[in-house]
N, C-alpha and C positions, 0 to 999 in steps of 0.2 A: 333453695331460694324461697326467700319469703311469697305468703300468697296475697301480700300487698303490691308487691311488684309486676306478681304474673295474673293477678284476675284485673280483668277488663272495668274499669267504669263511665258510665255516660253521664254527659254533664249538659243540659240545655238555660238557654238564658238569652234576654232578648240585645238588641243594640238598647243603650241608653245613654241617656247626656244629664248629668246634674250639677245642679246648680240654680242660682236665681235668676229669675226670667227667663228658664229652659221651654215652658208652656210656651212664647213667642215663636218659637219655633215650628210650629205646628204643620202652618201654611207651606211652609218649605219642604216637608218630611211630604204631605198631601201630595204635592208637586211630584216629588219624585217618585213616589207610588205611580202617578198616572192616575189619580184620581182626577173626578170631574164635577162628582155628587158624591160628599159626605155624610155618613150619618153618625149624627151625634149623640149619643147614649150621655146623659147626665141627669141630674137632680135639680128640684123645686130652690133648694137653698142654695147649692152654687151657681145657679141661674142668679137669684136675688141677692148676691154678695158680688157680682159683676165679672167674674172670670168665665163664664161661656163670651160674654161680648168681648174680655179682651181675645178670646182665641180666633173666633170668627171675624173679626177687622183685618188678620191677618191672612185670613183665608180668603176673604174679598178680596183683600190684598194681588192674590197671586190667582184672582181669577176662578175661585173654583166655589161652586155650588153647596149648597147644605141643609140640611134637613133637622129639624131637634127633637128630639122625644125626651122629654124629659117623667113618664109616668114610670117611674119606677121608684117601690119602696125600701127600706132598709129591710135586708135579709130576701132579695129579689124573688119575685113568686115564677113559677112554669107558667101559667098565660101571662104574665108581662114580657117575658121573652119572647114568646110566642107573635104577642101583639104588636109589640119592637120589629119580629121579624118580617110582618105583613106590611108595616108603613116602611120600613124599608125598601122592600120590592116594589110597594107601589110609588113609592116615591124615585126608584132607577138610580138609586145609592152604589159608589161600588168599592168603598171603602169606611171603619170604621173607626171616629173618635170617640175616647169614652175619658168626662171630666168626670171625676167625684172619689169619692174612697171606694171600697171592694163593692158595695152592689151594684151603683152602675159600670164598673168593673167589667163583674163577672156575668153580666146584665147581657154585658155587650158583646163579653166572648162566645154564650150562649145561644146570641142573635147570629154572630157572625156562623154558627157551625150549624144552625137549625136552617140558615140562607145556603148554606153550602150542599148538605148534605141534604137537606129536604125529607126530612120527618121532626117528631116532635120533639122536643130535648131533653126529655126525660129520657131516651134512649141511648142516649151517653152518658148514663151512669156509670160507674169503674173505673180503669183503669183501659186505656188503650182502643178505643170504641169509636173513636173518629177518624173516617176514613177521607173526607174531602176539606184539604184544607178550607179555612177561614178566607175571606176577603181580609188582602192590607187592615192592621190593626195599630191606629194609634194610641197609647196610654198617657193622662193628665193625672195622677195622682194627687187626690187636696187631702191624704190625712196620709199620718204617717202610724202603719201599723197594718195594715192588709199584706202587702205586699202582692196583691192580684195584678200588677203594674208588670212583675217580673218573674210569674211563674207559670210552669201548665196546671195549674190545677183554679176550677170555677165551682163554685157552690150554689146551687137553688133551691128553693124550697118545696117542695111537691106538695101542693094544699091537698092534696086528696090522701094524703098517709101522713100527711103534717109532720113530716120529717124533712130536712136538707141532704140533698141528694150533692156527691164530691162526683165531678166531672174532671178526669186527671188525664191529662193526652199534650204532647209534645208538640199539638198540631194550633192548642191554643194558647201558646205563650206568645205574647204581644211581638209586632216590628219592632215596635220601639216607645222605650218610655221615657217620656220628659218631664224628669224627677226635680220640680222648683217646692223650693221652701217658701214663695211669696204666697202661695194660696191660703197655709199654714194660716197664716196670721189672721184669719177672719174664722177660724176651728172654736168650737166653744170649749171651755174649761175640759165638761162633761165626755166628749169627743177627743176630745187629747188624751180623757186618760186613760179611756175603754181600746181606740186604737192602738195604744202607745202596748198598756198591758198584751193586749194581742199581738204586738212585735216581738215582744219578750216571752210567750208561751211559746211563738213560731222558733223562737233559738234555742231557747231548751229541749223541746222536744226534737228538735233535729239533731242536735246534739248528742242527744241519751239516744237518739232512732237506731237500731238495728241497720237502719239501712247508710248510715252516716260514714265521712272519709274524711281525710286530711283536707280535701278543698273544703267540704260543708262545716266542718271543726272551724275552721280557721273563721269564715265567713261566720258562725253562730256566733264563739265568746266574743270578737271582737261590735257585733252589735248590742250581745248583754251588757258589754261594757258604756260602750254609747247613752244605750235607751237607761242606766240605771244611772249616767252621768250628767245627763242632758233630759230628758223626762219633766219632773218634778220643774226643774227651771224654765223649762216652755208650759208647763199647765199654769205656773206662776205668773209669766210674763210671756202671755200670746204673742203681742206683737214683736219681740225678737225673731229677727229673719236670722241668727247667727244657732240660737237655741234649736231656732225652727230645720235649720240648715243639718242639723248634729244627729236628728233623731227621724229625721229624712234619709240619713245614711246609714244608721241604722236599720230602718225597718226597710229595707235595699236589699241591707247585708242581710236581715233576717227571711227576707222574700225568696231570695236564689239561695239561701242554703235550706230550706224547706222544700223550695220546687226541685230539691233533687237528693233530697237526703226521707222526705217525705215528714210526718207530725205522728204522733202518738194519742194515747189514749184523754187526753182534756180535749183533744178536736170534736171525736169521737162523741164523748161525751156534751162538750158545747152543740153540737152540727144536727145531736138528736135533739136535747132541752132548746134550742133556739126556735126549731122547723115547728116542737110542738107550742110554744108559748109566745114566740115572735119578741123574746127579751135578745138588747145588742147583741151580737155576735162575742164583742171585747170583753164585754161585762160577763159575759158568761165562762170566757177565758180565764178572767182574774178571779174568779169565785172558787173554781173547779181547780187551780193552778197546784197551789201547795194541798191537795187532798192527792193530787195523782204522784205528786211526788213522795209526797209520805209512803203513798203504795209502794210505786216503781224501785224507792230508793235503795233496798239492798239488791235488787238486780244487775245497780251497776253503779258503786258509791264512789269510784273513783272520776267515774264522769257528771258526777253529782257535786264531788267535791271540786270540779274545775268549775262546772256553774256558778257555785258558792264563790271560788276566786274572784271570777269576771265581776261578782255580785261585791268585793268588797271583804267575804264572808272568811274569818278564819281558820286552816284545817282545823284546826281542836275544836271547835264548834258543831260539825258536823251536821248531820240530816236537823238537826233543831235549828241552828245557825241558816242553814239556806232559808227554812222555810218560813223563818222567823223576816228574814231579810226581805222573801218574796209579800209577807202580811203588810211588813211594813209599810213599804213603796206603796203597796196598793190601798192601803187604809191613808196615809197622806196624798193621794189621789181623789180623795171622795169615797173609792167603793168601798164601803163599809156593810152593806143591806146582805143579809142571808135569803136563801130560793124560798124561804118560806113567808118572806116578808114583799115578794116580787111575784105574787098569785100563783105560783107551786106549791101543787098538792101531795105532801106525803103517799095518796093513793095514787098517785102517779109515776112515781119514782120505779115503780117496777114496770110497767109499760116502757118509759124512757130507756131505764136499763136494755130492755128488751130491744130498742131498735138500735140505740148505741153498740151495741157488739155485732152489729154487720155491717157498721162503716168501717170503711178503706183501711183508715188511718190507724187503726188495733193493729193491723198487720205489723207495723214497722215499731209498736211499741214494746219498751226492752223488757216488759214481764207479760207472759202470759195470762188472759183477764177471762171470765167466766162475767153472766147476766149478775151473780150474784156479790161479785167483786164490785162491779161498775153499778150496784143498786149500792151499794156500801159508800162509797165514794158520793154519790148524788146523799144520803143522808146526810155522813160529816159535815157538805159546805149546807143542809136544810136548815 
């Protein structure tokens, strides 16, 4: 008997509703948690593009209290969480919303498991480290490309080793995410294209992951196919809620086949250069993208050359054809800037290497990488 039949796989994923004007829903989901006092993890901008008021009318709505914090930055710091978690408590919060793309996110999944468990949240670093579930967790995702809306894995930054530390536990995948393409429409060009690319490394590398299966396969090409479809026509034309809608489903599918297929060596690579230089998370996605594939790619060309399908890309083309496809998309997106034009120091790159090969996400990548591999790669995209 095959050992696809007889080995066991787990699969986790939260309740979700998508669609437009799914965020309206909020106050209802609040409800049924038995919440009383919300605490709302979001941002300065999606405060001032008017989506926390439309959530919270509906939470008045139905009666139920709220709290906001909205001090958190892109690429979320350890005392922001920290801070997060203290107005929480003092505020008698007993449940958590969190509006914006992955920092206030992952912002909020950190608050909810440092309220729970009661130490600092650095100590959920790994893989499986969290033992007391979270408080009810609502998700409002406004970009499409995180996918922190539908998976156990949170990222933070640890200012004191200026690296981003992956928090990966099955205890912090959200209740539930209310996946609307209306937020979409107020994203700036710049932010569609950095999210969107980050949708698109999350499938790939799940995809090629060692740790990958016919459900995360499925759930991967069928978002590359999405975000390489519908992409470019939403960075074109923001306010399409049908564009918005396409790549919303997308970075979904690319969310839950990640949160359990797990990411490869560009996360790795992004998660060290981001923690140490505080450049987007996406952007460091689309940079690093076609260098690790150029690596990875005779490890496994045949899951290389499905990428390339989903992308468009013809067999005969091969490892040049993908990676040609992936420059593409991403240079008619804006990113065009090399690490070295974005205050990365050549003298850096071997520090970076250095902290890059003891995140997580090496584990599930389908070549084996050494410091000196993953300093090679940080040159090509310099």
């Amino acid at each position: 008997m095959s050992s696809a039949f007889t080995d066991l796989r787990k699969f986790v994923a939260p309740e979700f509703v998508i669609g437009a004007d799914a965020r309206l829903l909020a106050g209802r989901y609040a409800k049924n948690f038995g919440a009383e006092q919300v605490f709302i993890a979001t941002g300065p901008k999606i405060i001032s593009a008017g989506w926390v008021k439309d959530v919270t009318e509906h939470l008045d709505a139905e009666g139920i209290g709220h709290t906001l914090f909205s001090a958190i930055n892109p690429n979320p710091r350890d005392y922001e969480v920290m801070e997060g978690a203290r107005v929480y408590e003092e505020s008698g919060c007993d449940a958590i919303l969190a509006i914006g793309g992955g920092s206030p996110i992952d912002c909020a999944k950190g608050i909810g498991i440092v309220v729970s468990n009661k130490k600092p949240v650095l100590e959920f670093e790994g893989v499986d480290n969290v033992v007391v579930p979270p408080p009810p967790m609502i998700c409002i995702p406004t970009t499409a490309g995180t996918g922190a809306d539908v998976s156990q894995f949170a990222i933070i930054n640890d200012t004191t080793r200026k690296v981003k530390i992956a928090i990966i536990s099955k205890m912090i995948v959200p209740d539930i995410a209310l996946v609307d393409p209306v937020p979409l429409t107020t994203l700036s060009p710049e932010l569609t294209a950095h999210t969107g690319m980050d949708a698109i490394t999350h499938s790939v590398e799940a995809y090629v992951s060692n740790a990958s299966s016919p459900v995360t396969d499925i759930q991967a090409l069928e978002s590359i196919r999405l975000m390489k479809g519908h992409l470019l026509a939403a960075y074109r034309d923001p306010g399409s809620v049908e564009e918005r809608y396409q790549t919303m489903l997308g970075s979904l599918l690319a969310g839950l086949a990640f949160s359990n297929a797990s990411l490869g060596a560009v996360h790795a690579l992004a998660h060290s250069l981001g923690g140490y230089s505080d450049l987007p998370h996406g952007e460091c996605n689309a940079l690093l993208l076609e260098h690790v594939i150029d690596f990875n790619y005779d490890a496994c060309p045949e899951r290389y050359a499905a990428v390339g399908a989903a992308l468009g890309v013809a067999p005969q083309e091969g490892k040049q054809g993908v990676i040609l496809a992936i420059r593409t998309l991403r240079e008619a997106l804006g990113i065009t800037t090399r690490l070295s034009e974005l205050g990365v120091s050549k003298a850096d790159l071997h520090e970076l290497a250095g902290k890059a090969i003891y995140d997580p996400c090496l584990a599930t990548n389908p070549k084996k990488t050494t410091v000196a591999d993953l300093e090679t790669i940080y040159e090509r995209a310099f």
